[in-house]
Structure formats: structure tokens, C-alpha cells
N, C-alpha and C positions, 0 to 999 in steps of 0.2 A: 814332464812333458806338458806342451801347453794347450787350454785348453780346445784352440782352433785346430790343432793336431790331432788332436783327439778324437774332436767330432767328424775329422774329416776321412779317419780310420773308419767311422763306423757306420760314414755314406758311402764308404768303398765295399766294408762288408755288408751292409745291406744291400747295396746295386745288386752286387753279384751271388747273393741269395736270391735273387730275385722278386722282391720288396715291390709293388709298385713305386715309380719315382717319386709322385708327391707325396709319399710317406716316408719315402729316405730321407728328404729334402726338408720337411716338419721335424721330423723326430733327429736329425743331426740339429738344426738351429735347437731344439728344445733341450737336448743335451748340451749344448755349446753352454745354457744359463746353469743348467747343475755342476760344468766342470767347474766355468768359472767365478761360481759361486756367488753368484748375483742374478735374485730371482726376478729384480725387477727390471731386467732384460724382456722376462717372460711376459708381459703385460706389454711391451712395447712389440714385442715379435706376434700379439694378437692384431694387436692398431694395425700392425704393416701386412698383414695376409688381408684385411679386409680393403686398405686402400689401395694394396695393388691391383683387386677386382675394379676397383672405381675408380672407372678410366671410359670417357666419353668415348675414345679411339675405339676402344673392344668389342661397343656394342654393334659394331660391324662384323664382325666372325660368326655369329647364330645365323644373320642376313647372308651372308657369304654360303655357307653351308646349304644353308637351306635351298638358295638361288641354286646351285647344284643338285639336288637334291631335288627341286621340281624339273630342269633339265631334263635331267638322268630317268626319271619314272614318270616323266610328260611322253618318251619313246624319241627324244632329240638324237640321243647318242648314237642311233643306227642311222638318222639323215647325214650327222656328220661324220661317220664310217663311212656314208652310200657318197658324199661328196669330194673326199679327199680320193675314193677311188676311182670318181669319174675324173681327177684331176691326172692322177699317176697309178691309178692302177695299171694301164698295159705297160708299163716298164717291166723290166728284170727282177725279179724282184719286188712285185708288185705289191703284193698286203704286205710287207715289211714297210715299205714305205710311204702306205696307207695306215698303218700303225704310227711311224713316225709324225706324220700329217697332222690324223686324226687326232694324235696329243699336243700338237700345237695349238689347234683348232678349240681343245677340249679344256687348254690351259686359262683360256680368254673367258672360261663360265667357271669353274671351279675352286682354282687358283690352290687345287689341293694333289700333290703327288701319288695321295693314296688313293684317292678318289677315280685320279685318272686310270690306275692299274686296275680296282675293280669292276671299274667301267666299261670301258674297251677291253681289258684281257680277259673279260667273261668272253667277248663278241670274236673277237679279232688270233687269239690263240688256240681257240678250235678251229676257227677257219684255215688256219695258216698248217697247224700239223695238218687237216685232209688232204691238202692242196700238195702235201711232201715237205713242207720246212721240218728242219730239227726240231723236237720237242723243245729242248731247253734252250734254241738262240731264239724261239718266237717268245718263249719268256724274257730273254735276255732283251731285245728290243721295246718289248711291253715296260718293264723295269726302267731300262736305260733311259726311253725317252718320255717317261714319267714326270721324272722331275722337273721338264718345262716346267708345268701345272704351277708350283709355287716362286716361277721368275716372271713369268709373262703375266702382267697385269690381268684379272685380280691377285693379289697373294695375300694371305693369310699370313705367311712369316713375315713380310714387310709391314704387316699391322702391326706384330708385335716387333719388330724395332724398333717401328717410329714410335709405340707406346714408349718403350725403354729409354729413348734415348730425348723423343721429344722433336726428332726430323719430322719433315713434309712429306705425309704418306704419296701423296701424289709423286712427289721427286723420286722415291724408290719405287712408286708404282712403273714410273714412265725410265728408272735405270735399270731396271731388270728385263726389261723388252728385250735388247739387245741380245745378251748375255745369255736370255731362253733361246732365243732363235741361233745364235749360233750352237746350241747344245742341239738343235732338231739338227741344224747342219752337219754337225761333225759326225753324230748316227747314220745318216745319209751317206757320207763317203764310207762309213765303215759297210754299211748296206749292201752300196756300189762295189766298195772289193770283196766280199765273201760271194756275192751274188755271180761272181765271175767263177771266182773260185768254186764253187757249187753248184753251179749253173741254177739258180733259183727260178722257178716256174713265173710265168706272167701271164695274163688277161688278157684273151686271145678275141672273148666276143666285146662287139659295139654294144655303146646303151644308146638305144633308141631317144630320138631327140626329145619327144613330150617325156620320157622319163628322165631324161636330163637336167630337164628343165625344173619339174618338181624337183629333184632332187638340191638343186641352184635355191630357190624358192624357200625352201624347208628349212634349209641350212644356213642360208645367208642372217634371216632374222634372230635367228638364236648368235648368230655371231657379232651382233652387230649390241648385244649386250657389252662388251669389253670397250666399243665406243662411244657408248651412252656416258659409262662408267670415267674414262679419263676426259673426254671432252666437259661435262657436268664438273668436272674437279680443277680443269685445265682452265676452264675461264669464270669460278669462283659460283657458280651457280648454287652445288650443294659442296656439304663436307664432305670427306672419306664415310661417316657414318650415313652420311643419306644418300652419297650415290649406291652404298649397299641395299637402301631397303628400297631406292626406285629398281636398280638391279630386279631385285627379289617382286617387289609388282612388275614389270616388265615382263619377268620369265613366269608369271600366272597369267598373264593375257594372252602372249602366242602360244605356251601352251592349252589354254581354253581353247583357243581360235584355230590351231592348226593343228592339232595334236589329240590325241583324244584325252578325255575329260578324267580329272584320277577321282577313284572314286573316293567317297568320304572316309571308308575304311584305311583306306594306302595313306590317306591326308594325314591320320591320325596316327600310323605308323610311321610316316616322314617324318612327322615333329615330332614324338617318341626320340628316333634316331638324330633330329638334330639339338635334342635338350641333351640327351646323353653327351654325345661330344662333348657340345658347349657348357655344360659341366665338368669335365673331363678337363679341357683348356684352362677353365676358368681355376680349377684347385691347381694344376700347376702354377698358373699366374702366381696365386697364395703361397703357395712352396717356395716357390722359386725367389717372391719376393723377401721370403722367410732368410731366406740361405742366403741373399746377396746384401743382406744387413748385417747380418754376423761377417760377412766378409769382409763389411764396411766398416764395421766396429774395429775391427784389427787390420784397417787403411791398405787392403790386401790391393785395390788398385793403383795405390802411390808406391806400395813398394814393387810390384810389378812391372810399374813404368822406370823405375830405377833400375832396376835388374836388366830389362833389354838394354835400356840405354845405355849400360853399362857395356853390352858384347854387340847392339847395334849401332852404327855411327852413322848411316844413312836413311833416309826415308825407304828406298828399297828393302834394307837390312829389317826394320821396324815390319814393313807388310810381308815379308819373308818369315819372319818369326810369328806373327798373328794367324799367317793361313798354315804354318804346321801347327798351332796352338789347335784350329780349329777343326783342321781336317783328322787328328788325334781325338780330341774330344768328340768328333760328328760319331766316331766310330763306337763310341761306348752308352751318348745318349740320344734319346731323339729329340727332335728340333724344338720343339716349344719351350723346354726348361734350359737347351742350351742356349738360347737367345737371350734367358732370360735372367737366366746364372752369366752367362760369358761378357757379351755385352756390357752391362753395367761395368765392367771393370778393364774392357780392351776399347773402349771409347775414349776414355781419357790417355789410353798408351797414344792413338792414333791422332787425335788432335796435338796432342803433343808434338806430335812427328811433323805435322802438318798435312794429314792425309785429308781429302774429302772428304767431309762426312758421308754425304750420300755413296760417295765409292767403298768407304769403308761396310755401310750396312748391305750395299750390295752383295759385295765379297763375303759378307756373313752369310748371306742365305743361300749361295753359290756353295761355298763350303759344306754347311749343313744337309744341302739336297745332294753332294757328292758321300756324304755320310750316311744315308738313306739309302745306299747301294755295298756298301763294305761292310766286311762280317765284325764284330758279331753280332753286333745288334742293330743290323742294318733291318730296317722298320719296310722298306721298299724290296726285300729280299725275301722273306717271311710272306707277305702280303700277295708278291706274285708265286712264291711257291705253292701257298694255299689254291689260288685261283687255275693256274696252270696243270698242275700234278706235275711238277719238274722237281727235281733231284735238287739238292743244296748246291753239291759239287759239280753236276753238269751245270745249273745255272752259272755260277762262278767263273764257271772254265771259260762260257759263250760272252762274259761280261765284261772280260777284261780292255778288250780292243776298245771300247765306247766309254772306259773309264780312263785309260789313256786319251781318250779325244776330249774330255771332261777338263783332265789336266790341263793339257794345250788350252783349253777357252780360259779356264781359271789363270795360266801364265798372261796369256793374252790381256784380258780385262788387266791383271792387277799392272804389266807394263804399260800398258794402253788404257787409260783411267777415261780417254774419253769415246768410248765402246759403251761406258757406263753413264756419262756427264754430257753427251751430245742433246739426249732427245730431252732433259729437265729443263738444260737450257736453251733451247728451241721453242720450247712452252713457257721459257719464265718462268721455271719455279726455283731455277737458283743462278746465282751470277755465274 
């Protein structure tokens, strides 16, 4: 048996012992050099954990994080609850699709799916069971229209493609707009039909105009980070890494200014929680780089691109076999190692093909955020049942209709490449 076999039995047994990843991901490349008996692999698989941290691109993720992270405990998150309901709260169905809103609204500061859930689904899933919603569909909508958060500029996964692969963070920033907003949309019609069918409660009193207005006021400025962020990028002013750290100043001024003041204690516990993460990210990084050198070592991407080629003979056929590749694998890992393992080796299937680049890493984070909803190790499932107290199974049950509409966006994009390739090049960031 050989030795890349070998090791890859024993990232399968460790997964599912339940190993954290970036130790299945170390200790299978570490044994890849004892099968195959060459230790001075080992020495080269240290060089490549350390340079795959050292990446000018990354150090925008702590910035990212953090910029959420003052957001969220500045007290923004309930202006921008209060404003998507002064938009659509009195419909049918009103805090579903002030849920819906509010995570689009919430996608443009964070650019994190998990984020959005424990953010809003603290606020918006107790409101919605008093009000009479089902327990488990106001988790299902929490969930569902989560994963805007990493398609709608900022994203954090589009960091890490464009590390991977070496694209124009901008160009996936400004091709995943689209592609989030039709995911708010297609939640929104599923909204509009159960909303019928259950006669869902609505918002029967006016908000008084001066509260209107603050509430316009409050909300507008924190939203208006997402345009600092691609305008700054869009006409060359800063990088991807410094439109994050203006980001992150940006959302310490209005929150000083409009918000109340955090105090030193919270400050100390924010950056606690966003060292943690961005350690967390960054040893995957390692792992991840670990695992896709040994793949490289035994040219796992050449012969990969031979393999489709062989049973696909069109460009269609080629991104047909790539998003079950990934919508399979979304389901087993979570997003930051799948990017970072997968990637590196379905990049060259795709230029191959002739796919876009930038459409091809769009449809990677498309996939992966529909992976963040499917069992079992759906990372977005977990996260909202925690926050909720919803059931596994009733979640699931309430989730499926918005994971069918998930599909349609994903058909949509991959036939329709310029749903993804309109707004980059509008900006000029690709021909």
C-alpha cells in the first residue's frame, strides 16, 4: 500500500475520532515521511507550516475579526435589528425577514457566517418564538441566511482563496456580492411561502418618526464600513490588508462616537477572543499547508485533472464534477482547511477547463457556506443549535426548503458566470 494511502486512512480515522483538524492534517503529512521513508521530507513539511503563515494577504483576518467584534459589543447589532425592521418589519412575516435583512446588513462588518448566527440569533430567535414563530424554523432562517456573512464583501474565505491561489482579493470581494444577495433572496421567497401557509404574525405598531430617524442614523454609519472597504480597494488607495485595519479604525470611532464606550475590561476580552481565533485560523493555515505538499509531492493535482478530463469533456462537465467534489467534502470539513486542502488542487482542474478564476473561487465559498448547513459536521448547525435550544432534527426538518433555494443560486451562478464576473468588471479589476 502506498505511502499517500496510508496517510490518508489515518486523516479519515482521525476526523472521525474526532482529532481536532489541524492535528489530523500535521500528524497524516508527518506520517506520510515515516511511510515513505524519507525523513527529509520532514524538515521541508516544517519550512512549509511556517510560510504558509507568512502571507501579507492574512494579516487582514485578526483586522476582520476584530472590526466585528467592536461592531457587535459597541451595541451596533441591535441598530441594525432596529433598522431592517423599520424597513420590513410590518410585512407577514416580519422578524423572519428582519432576520433575513439584518444578516445581510450584518454580512458587510463581519464577513463571518458564525458570527452572524451568534449575533443576531442571540437577539432575533427569542424575539421571534414570543411573537409565535416555530422554535426550530426561527433557527432555520438564523442558520439559513447566515452564510451571506462570508459572500457579501468583507469575507474572510475570499482571503483565504486569494492567499491560495494568488487572485485579486478585491475581484472575489466585489464577485460574491451578488451571489450573497441572492441567498437573502431566495430565503425571502421561502419566508413569503411558509408565511402564508402559517399565517406568520406582523408588526402592527408605527415607529414614530424621531425614532426612525435615529434608528436610519445609527445604522447607516456602521453600514457604510463595507463601502469604505471596496471603494479604498476598487480605486487602489489601500491593499486588502489595509482596507481591513482602516475598517477596524473606522468601527473604533463610531463606535466611541455613537455607541457607548467598551470598557477596558470587554477591550481585553475582545482581543483575548480575537487572538484565539486568529490562532486557530492561522494553525490550520500550517496544517493545511502541510497536507497539500504531500499531495503535491505525489502530483495529486495532475493526476486529478486527468481523471475528470477523462469522464468530463466540457467546461460544464468540469464545474459539475468540482461542486459535487465540494459540496461532499463541505459536508465532512469546515471551511478554512477545505480551502486550503481543496483549492490548491481543483485550481489547476479549472484553468484547465477554462473556467474563471475568479468564478471558480467564488463557487468555492458558495459551496463551502452551503456546507456550513448539512449534517454532519455542519459548523452553522451546531452553532445555531447552541444559541437557539432547537432540536437537531427539527432544525433540519425547517432547513431544507432554503437549502433547495441555496442549490438554485449555486445552478444559477455556475450557468450564469456573469452573476459572479459583472460587478469585478465594472470596477476593473478583471477583463
Amino acid at each position: 500500500m502506498s505511502p499517500l494511502v496510508l496517510s490518508l486512512i489515518l486523516f479519515m480515522v482521525l476526523l472521525f475520532l474526532g482529532m481536532p483538524i489541524v492535528f489530523v492534517m500535521c500528524v497524516s503529512s508527518v506520517s506520510y515521511c515515516f511511510f515513505s521513508g524519507n525523513m527529509m521530507f520532514l524538515f521541508v513539511i516544517i519550512e512549509k507550516m511556517l510560510r504558509g503563515m507568512d502571507s501579507f494577504v492574512l494579516l487582514a483576518i485578526p483586522m476582520f475579526i476584530m472590526c466585528g467584534e467592536v461592531m457587535n459589543r459597541g451595541g451596533i447589532t441591535r441598530s441594525i435589528v432596529g433598522f431592517a425592521d423599520l424597513i420590513v418589519g410590518r410585512l407577514r412575516g416580519g422578524l423572519a425577514y428582519v432576520n433575513t435583512l439584518a444578516s445581510t446588513f450584518f454580512a458587510g462588518i463581519t464577513g463571518s457566517a458564525l458570527s452572524d448566527i451568534a449575533s443576531l440569533g442571540s437577539i432575533l430567535i427569542p424575539s421571534m418564538n414570543q411573537q409565535g414563530y416555530d422554535g426550530d424554523f426561527s433557527c432555520a432562517v438564523t442558520a439559513a441566511t447566515a452564510i451571506q456573512g462570508p459572500l457579501i464583501p468583507p469575507s474572510i474565505p475570499a482571503v483565504l482563496v486569494a492567499s491560495a491561489t494568488g487572485l485579486s482579493t478585491g475581484a472575489l470581494f466585489w464577485g460574491g456580492a451578488i451571489p450573497g444577495v441572492l441567498i437573502g433572496l431566495v430565503a425571502a421567497v421561502v419566508i413569503f411561502i411558509e408565511g402564508r401557509r402559517q399565517a406568520f404574525p406582523k408588526r402592527t405598531e408605527r415607529i414614530e418618526k424621531k425614532e426612525a430617524l435615529n434608528l436610519i442614523i445609527h445604522s447607516i454609519l456602521p453600514l457604510m464600513t463595507v463601502v469604505i472597504i471596496l471603494a479604498g480597494m476598487s480605486t487602489g488607495i489601500f491593499t486588502p490588508t489595509e482596507a481591513a485595519s482602516v475598517a477596524l479604525a473606522y468601527a473604533f470611532i463610531i463606535t466611541m462616537i455613537l455607541y457607548k464606550r467598551i470598557p477596558l475590561k470587554e477591550l481585553f476580552a475582545m482581543t483575548k477572543n480575537v487572538m484565539v481565533q486568529t490562532a486557530t485560523i492561522y494553525l490550520i493555515i500550517a496544517g493545511a499547508t502541510t497536507f497539500s505538499y504531500v499531495l503535491a509531492i505525489e502530483n495529486i493535482p495532475s493526476k486529478l485533472s486527468t481523471l475528470i478530463n477523462t469522464y468530463a469533456h466540457s467546461q460544464w462537465q468540469v464545474l459539475l464534477i468540482i461542486n459535487i467534489i465540494l459540496l461532499v467534502w463541505g459536508m465532512f470539513m469546515d471551511t478554512t482547511p477545505s480551502i486550503l486542502v481543496l483549492v490548491p488542487i481543483l485550481f489547476p482542474v479549472a484553468k484547465a477547463a477554462n473556467i474563471n478564476a475568479i468564478h471558480f473561487g467564488v463557487i468555492v465559498v458558495v459551496n463551502l457556506m452551503m456546507g456550513l448547513l448539512t449534517p454532519p459536521f455542519g459548523m452553522a448547525l451546531y452553532t445555531t443549535q447552541s444559541v437557539g435550544k432547537c432540536s437537531m432534527g427539527g432544525l433540519l426538518k425547517q432547513l431544507w426548503p432554503f437549502l433547495i433555494g441555496d442549490v438554485l443560486v449555486l445552478i444559477m451562478i455556475s450557468v450564469f458566470p456573469d452573476l459572479i464576473l459583472t460587478l469585478p468588471r465594472l470596477m476593473g479589476l478583471i477583463k
